[in-house]
C-alpha positions as CSV (number, residue, x, y, z in Angstrom):
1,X,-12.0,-44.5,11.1
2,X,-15.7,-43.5,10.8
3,X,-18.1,-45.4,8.7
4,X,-18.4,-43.2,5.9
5,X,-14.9,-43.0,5.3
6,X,-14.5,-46.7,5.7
7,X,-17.1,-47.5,3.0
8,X,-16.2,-45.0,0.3
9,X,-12.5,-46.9,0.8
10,X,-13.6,-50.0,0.3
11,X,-15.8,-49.3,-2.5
12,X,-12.9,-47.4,-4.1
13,X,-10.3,-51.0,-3.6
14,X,-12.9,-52.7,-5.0
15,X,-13.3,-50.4,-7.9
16,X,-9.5,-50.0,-8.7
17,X,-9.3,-53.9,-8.2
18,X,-12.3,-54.7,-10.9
19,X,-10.4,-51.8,-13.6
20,X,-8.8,-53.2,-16.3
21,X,-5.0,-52.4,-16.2
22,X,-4.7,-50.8,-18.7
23,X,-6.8,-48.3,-18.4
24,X,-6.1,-47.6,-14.2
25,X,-2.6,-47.5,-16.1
26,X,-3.4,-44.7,-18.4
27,X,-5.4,-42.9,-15.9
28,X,-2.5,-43.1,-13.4
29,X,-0.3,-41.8,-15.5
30,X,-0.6,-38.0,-14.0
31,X,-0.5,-38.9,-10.4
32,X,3.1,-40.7,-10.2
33,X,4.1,-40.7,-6.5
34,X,8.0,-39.9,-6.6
35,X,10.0,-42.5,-6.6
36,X,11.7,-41.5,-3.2
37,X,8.5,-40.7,-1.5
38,X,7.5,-44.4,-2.6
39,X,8.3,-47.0,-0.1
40,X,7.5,-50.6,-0.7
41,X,6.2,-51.9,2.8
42,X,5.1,-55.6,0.5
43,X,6.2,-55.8,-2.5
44,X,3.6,-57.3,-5.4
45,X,3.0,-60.8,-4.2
46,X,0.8,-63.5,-6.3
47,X,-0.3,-66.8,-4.3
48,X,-3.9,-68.5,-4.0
49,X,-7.1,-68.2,-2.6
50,X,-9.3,-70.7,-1.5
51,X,-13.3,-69.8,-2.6
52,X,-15.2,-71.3,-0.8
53,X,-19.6,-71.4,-1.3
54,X,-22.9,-72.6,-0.2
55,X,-25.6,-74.0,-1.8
56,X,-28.8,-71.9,-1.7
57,X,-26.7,-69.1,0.2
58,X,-27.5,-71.3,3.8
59,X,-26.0,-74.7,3.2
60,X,-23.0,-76.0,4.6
61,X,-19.7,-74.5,3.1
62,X,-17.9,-76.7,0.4
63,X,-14.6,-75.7,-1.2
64,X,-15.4,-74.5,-5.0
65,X,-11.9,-74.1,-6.6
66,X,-9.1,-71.5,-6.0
67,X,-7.9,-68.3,-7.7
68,X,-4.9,-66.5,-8.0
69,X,-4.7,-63.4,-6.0
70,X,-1.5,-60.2,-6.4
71,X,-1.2,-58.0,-3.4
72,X,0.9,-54.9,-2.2
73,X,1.2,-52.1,-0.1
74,X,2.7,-49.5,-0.4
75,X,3.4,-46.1,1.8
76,X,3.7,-42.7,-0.3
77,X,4.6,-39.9,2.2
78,X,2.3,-40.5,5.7
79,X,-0.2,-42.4,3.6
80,X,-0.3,-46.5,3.3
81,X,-2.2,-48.5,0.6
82,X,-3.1,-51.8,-0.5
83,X,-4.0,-53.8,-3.3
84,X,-5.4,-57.3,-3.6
85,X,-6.5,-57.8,-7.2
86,X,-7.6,-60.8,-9.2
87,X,-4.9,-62.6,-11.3
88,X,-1.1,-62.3,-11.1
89,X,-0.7,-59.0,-12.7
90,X,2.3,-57.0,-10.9
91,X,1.5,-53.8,-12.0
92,X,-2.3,-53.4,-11.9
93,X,-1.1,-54.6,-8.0
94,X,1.1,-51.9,-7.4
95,X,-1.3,-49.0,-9.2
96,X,-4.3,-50.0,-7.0
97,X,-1.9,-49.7,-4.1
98,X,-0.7,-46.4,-4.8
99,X,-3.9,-45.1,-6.0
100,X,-5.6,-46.0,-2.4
101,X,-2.8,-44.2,-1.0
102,X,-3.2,-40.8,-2.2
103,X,-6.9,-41.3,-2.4
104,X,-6.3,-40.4,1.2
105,X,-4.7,-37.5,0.6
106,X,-6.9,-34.6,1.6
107,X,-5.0,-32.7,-1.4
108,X,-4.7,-35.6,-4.4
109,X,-8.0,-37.4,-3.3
110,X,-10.4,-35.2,-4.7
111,X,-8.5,-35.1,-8.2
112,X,-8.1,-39.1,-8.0
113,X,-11.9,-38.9,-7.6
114,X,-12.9,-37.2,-10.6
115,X,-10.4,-38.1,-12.4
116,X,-9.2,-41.5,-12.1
117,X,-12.3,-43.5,-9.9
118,X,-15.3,-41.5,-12.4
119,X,-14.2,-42.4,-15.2
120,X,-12.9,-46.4,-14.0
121,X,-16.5,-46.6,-12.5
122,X,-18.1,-45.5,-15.9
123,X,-15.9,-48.2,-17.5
124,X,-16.8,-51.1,-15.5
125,X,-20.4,-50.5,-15.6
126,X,-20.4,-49.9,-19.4
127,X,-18.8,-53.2,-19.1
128,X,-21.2,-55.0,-16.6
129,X,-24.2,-53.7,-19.1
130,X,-22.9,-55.4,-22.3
131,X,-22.2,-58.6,-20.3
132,X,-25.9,-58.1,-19.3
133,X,-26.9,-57.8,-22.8
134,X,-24.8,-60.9,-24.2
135,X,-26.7,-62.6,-21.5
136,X,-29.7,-61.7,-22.2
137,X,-29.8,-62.2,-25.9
138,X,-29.3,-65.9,-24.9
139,X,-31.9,-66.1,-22.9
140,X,-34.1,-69.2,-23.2
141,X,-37.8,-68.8,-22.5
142,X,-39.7,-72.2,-21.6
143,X,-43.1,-72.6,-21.6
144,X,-45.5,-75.7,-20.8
145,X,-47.9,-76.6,-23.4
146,X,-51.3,-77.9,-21.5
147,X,-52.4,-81.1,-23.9
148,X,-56.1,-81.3,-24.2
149,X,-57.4,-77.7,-23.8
């Protein structure tokens, strides 16, 4: 797989992951793969992941909690996909996965693009800006006041 290729994928899974279901539901609704050119090669499977972190980005790894993690694949005619999203949501599982699977159809990808990715990507970074905002009306300026000037 060339580079290229490879990236737009994975920025794509990560974008389909990040989409609220509902709405990768609605826009899904137009591209249903038949049910008998669906074959479930994992079916939607929730267990845990381990995050792990470092302090200052360089430290020495320590073990920060775990999260619940769904994931799936799925092959729709020659194509495969898979999903690993956040949370224990079946369906938003098995929508990724078949989304990533006829994004790599030279036919459906294009339409997927413009009409299911676009629009997700718009959503999410509508919703990345008001979380910016929200954060940002907090913010706490602090100052030092010099005594004796």
């Amino acid at each position: 797989m060339d580079t290229p290729t490879h990236l737009a994928r994975a920025q794509w899974m990560s974008l389909l992951a990040q989409a609220e279901p509902a709405e990768l539901a609605t826009a899904m609704e137009a591209f249903a793969p038949p049910v008998d050119a669906t074959t479930w090669l994992r079916p939607p499977q929730t267990g845990l992941y381990m995050l792990r972190g470092r302090v200052g980005g360089t430290g020495p790894q320590f073990n920060l909690g775990e999260v619940s993690v769904t994931r799936c694949s799925v092959q729709i005619g020659e194509r495969i996909g898979h999903a690993w999203v956040r949370g224990s949501n079946s369906r938003h599982a098995e929508l990724a996965a078949c989304a990533d699977a006829l994004m790599q159809d030279a036919e459906q990808g294009p339409r997927l693009q413009v009409q299911v990715v676009e629009p997700l990507r718009q959503s999410l970074n509508r919703r990345r800006e008001a979380a910016s905002r929200k954060a940002a009306a907090s913010k706490v300026e602090f100052f030092t006041v010099v005594r004796g000037e």
